[in-house]
C-alpha positions in Angstrom: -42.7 -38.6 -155.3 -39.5 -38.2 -157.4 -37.4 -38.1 -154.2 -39.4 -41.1 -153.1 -38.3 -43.0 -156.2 -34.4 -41.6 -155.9 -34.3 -42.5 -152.4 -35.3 -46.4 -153.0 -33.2 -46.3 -155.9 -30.3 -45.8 -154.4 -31.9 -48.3 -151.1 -31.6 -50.8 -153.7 -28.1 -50.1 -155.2 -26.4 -49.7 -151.5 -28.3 -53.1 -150.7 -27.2 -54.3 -154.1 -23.7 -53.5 -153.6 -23.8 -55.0 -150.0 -24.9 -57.8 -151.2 -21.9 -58.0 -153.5 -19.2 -57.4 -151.0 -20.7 -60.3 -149.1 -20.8 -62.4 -152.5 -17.2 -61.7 -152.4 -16.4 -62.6 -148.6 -19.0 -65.8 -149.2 -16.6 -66.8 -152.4 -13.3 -66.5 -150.5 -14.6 -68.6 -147.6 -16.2 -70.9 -149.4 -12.7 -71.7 -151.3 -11.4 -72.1 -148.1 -14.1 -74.7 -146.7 -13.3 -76.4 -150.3 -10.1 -76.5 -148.7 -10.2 -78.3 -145.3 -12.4 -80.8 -146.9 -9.9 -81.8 -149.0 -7.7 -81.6 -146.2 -9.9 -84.1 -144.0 -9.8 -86.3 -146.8 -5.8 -86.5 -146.9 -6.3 -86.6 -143.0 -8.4 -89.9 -143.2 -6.3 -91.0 -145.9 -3.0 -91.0 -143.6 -5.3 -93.0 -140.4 -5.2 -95.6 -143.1 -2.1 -95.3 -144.8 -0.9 -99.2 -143.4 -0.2 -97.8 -140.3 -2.0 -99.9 -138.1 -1.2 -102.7 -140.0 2.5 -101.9 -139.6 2.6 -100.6 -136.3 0.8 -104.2 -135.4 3.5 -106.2 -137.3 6.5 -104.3 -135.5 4.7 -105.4 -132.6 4.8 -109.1 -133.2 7.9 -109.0 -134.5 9.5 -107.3 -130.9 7.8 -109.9 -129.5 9.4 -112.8 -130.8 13.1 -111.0 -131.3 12.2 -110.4 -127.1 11.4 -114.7 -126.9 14.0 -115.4 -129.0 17.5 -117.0 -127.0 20.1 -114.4 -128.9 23.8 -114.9 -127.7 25.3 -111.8 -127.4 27.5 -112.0 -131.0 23.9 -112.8 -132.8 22.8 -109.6 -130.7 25.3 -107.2 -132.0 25.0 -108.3 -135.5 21.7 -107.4 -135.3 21.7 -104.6 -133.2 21.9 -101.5 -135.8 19.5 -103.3 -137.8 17.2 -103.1 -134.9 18.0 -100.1 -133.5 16.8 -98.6 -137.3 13.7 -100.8 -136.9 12.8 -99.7 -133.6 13.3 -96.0 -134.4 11.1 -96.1 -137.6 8.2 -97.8 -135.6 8.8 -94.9 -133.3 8.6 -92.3 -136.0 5.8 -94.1 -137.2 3.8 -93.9 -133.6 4.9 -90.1 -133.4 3.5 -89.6 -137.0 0.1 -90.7 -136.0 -0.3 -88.7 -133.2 0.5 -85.9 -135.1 -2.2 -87.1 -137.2 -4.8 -86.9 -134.5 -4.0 -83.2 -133.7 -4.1 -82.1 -137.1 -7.6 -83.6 -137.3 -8.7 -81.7 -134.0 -7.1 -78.6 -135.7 -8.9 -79.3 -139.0 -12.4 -79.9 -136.8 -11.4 -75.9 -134.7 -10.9 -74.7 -138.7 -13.9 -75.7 -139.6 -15.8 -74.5 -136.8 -14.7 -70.9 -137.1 -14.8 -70.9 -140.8 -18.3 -71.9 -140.4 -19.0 -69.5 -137.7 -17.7 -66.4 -139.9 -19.7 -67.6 -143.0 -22.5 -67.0 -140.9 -22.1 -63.4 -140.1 -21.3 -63.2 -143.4 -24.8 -64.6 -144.4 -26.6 -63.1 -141.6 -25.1 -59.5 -142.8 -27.3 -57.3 -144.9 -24.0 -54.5 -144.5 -20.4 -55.2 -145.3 -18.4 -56.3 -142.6 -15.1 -55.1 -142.2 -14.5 -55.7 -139.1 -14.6 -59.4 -140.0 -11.8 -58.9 -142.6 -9.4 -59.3 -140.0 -10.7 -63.0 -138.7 -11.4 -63.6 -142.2 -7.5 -63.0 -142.7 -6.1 -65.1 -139.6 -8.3 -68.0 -140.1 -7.2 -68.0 -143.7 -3.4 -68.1 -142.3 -4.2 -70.9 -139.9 -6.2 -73.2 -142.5 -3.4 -72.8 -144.9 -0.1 -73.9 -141.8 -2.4 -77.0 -140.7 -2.8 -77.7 -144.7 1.2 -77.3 -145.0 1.7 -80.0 -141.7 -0.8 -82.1 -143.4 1.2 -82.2 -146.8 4.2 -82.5 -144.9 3.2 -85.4 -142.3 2.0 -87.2 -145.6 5.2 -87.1 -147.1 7.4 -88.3 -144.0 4.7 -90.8 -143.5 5.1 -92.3 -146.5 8.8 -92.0 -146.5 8.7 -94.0 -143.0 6.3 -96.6 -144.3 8.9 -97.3 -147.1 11.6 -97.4 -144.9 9.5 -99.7 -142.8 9.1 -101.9 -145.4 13.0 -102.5 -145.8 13.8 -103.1 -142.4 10.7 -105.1 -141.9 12.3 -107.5 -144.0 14.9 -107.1 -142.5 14.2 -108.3 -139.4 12.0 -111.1 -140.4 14.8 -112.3 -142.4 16.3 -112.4 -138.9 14.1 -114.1 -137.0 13.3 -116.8 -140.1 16.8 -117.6 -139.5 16.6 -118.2 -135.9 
């Protein structure tokens, strides 16, 4: 009877102390979902960070400076100026494709973060042989956070330099 009550005894502190490693690995990966949702959030912040809006007045305003009868000396005077314009509005386009591919990335991080919380749960053991996945996917959560921070900050360097030359060049074609 007395080796009965040692043996669930120490049952109970191995599952205890399973548990507990788990606890740990659970904490951890739940800091990292904490993460990506605040990452999705920046993410839908940028799809509406005035870029359609802009990206929609660049494309009126080609279209009259395209209907507009320049002479050639009204042309090269406002050449740079456009050439400026036209590369920002590129930038800009470039900027929210990026932004699509960091949201398919975020969607793949969530997906396998979800996955290992799962064996995680599911696991009355500790799991080290997850510790390695648990490792990468923190890596790869943390470079697509990093692009996001950074495409937010060129973004909104670009939509500033938009605004400048946007005035720009409706000061331009005002004039005409």
């Amino acid at each position: 009877m007395n080796n009965f009550k040692c043996l669930i005894i120490l049952s109970l502190l191995f599952h205890f102390s399973c548990l507990n490693y788990n606890s740990s690995n659970l904490k951890e990966l739940s800091e990292l979902e904490y993460k990506i949702s605040l990452d999705k959030k920046k993410i839908s912040h940028l799809k509406t960070f005035q870029t359609k809006k802009n990206l929609q007045l660049a494309k009126n305003n080609f279209l009259l400076l395209e209907s507009m009868n320049l002479d050639s000396i009204s042309f090269e005077l406002i050449y740079f100026k456009y050439k400026d314009y036209l590369s920002c509005v590129n930038n800009i386009y470039s900027y929210v494709e990026i932004i699509e591919i960091l949201n398919e990335e975020l969607k793949i991080n969530e997906v396998q973060l979800s996955n290992l919380i799962k064996e995680h749960q599911s696991s009355r053991r500790p799991r080290p042989d997850l510790n390695s996945y648990v490792e990468n996917e923190k890596k790869l959560i943390e470079s697509t956070s990093k692009k996001i921070n950074e495409l937010h900050i060129n973004l909104k360097h670009e939509a500033l330099r938009f605004d400048s030359l946007n005035l720009s060049i409706e000061k331009i074609i005002n004039a005409e």
